[in-house]
N, C-alpha and C positions, 0 to 999 in steps of 0.2 A: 366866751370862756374857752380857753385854751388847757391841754394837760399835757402834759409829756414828763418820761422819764428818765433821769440822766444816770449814765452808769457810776458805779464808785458808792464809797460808802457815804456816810453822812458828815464829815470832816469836808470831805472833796467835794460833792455835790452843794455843801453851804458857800464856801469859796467862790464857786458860780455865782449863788446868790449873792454875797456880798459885792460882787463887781458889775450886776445891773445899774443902768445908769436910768431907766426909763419907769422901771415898777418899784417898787416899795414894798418890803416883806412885813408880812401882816397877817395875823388868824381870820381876818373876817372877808366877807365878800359883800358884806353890809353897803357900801359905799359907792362912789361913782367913781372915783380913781382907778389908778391901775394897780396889780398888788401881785405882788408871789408868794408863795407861802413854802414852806418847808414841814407836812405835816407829821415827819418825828420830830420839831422841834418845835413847834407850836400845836397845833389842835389836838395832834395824838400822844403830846410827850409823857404826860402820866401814865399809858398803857407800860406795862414792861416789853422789855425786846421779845419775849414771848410771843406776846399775844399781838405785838407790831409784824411780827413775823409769818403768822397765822394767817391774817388778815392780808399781807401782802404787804403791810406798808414798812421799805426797808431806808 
């Protein structure tokens, strides 16, 4: 498992994700595949930006 975070807000950091060509963005890690996720846009998106904020996840 790999993490890293990309600068910019979540507009700009999706765009990244949208132009992998090798992972597949996905909430789970359930699987054997490869996968990325964007967790304000999938796991954490019902949180409000508040509490996204709090937490650190920007």
């Amino acid at each position: 498992m790999m993490s890293f975070l990309l600068p910019g807000d979540a507009k700009q950091t999706a765009k990244v994700v949208d132009r992998l060509k090798i992972f597949s963005i996905a909430p789970s890690l359930g699987g054997v595949e490869s996968l990325v996720t964007q967790p304000i846009t999938t796991t954490h998106h019902a949180m409000s930006e508040e509490d996204r904020s709090r937490r650190g996840i920007i």
